[in-house]
N, C-alpha and C positions, 0 to 999 in steps of 0.2 A: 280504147275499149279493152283491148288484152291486159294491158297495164292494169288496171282495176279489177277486172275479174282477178286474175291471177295472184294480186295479191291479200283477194279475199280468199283463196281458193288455200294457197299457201300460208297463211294466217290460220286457218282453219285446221291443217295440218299440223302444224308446229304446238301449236294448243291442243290437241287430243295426242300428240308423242310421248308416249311419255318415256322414252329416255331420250340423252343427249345424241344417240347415234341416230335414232326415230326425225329428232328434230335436222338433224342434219341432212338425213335421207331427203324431207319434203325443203328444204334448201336447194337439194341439189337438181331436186326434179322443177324447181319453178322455172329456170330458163328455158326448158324443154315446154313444159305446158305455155309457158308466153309467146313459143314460136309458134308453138299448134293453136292455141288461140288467135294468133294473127292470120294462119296460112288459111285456116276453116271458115275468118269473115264471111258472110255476116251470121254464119252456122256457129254454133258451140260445137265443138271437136265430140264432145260424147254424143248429138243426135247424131252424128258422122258415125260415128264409133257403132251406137245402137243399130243402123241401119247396114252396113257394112259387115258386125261381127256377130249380132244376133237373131236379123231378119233373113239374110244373104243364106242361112241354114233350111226357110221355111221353099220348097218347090215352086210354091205357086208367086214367090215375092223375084222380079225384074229386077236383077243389080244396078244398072244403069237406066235404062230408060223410068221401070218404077220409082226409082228413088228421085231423078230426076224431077216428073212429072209433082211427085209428092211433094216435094221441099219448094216448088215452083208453087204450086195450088198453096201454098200455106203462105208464102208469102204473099201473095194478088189477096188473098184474103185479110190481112193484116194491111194490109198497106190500105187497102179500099175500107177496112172498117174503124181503124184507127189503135192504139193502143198499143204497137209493137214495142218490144225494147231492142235493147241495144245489140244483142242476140239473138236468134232464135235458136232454144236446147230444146230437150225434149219435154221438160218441163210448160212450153210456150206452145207448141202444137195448139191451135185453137177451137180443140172439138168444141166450143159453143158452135161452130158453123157447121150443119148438117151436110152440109157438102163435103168439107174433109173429112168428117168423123164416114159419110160413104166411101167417100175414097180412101181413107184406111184401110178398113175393113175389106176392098173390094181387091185391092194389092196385094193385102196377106193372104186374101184369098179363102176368108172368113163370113163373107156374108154379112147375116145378121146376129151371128152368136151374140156380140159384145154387147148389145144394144142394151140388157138389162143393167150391164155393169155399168155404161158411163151413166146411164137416167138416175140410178141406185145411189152412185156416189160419187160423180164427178162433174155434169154438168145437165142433171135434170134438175125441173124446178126446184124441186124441195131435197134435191143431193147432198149429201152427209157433209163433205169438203166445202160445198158452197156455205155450209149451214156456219162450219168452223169460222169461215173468212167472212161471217157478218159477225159473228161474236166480237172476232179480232178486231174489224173494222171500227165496231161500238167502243172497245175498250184502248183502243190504237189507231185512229184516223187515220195515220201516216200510212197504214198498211192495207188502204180501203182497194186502193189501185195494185197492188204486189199481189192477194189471193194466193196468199203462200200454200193453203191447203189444196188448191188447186193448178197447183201450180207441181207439189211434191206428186199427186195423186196422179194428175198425167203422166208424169214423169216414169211412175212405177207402173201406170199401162203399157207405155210405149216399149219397157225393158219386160214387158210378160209373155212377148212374140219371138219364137226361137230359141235360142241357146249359142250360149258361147262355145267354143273349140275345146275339148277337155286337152291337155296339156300330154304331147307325147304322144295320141292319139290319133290315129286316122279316118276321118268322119263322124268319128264319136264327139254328140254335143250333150253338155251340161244342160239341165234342166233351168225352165226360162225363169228369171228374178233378178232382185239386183240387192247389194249389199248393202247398208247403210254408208258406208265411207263412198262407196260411188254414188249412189245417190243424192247424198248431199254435195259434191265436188260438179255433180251436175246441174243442180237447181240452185246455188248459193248465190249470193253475189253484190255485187254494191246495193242494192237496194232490201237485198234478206241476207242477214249474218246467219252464220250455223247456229248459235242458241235460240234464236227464236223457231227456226225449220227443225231442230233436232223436236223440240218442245210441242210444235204443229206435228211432225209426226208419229207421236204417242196421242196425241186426239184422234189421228184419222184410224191406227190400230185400233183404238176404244171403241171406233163407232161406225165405221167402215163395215157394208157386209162382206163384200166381195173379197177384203185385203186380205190376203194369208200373209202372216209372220212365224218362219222356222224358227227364231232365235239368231239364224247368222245373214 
């Protein structure tokens, strides 16, 4: 499984380098990512990463035991429903299940804030990302099962909670988001290459209410 990830992740890199030092940088980082990809089984290193360096900022989120309980609840619920892959990133979270999408919310310590955002656009009936992933489905059966718009659109929920560590800084966090190059190095993978996800993610900016994009 790391094997495969990593060298779609690294693939993906090497193609958006654009010079020869660029491509050699994501070279040098793939051994690194294969070992984190291995040590993190059956987790992706970046919902590690996400809950670790940008949740671990919010008061009311349990570094160990919350995270714990959470990443436990998400799998019993994949495994009992079916449909897991080969990972779980943050991408894979399975807010169809009302029970996790509470116990997210209940960890970060948020309530019911979010409830309009996933209905709006992530996994209510008539939600923008679900809307994309039948389009896709019609026009790309292969991609009926992937729900790549739903798959990006969690992914950039779960990076909305927190902030990361501003550099140099002590306590001071970066406001919560997440970049496009992390984004896609989170969700990509044997089953979604980066041109089809980069492409899904200029739908969901289109039609998304909830999505904010600064440009970086």
């Amino acid at each position: 499984v790391a094997e495969a990830y990593a060298d779609v992740v690294t693939g993906m890199k090497r193609a958006h380098a654009a010079t020869e030092a660029g491509r050699s940088s994501a070279d040098d980082d793939d051994q690194a990512l294969r070992r984190r990809l291995a040590e993190a089984y059956p987790f992706h290193p970046a919902l590690i990463d996400c809950m670790k360096e940008r949740w671990a900022s919010i008061d009311a989120f349990q570094r160990t035991r919350g995270a714990l309980r959470f990443l436990g609840s998400c799998l019993y619920a994949l495994k009992s429903s079916g449909g897991a892959r080969p990972l779980l990133g943050p991408g894979e979270v399975p807010l169809r299940k009302p029970d996790i999408r509470v116990q997210l919310l209940k960890e970060l310590g948020l309530q019911n804030e979010y409830d309009p955002v996933i209905a709006a656009d992530i996994e209510g009936p008539n939600a923008r990302a679900k809307r994309i992933d039948q389009e896709l489905a019609r026009e790309t059966p292969a991609l009926g099962s992937v729900r790549p718009a739903s798959r990006l659109a969690t992914a950039i929920l779960m990076c909305s909670f927190g902030g990361l560590k501003k550099d140099g800084s002590e306590g001071e966090t970066l406001p919560p988001g997440v970049t496009e190059g992390e984004l896609l190095s989170a969700c990509v993978g044997p089953d979604l290459d980066s041109i089809t996800a980069t492409a899904v993610l200029a739908k969901l900016r289109d039609s998304c209410l909830y999505l904010h994009h600064d440009g970086v």
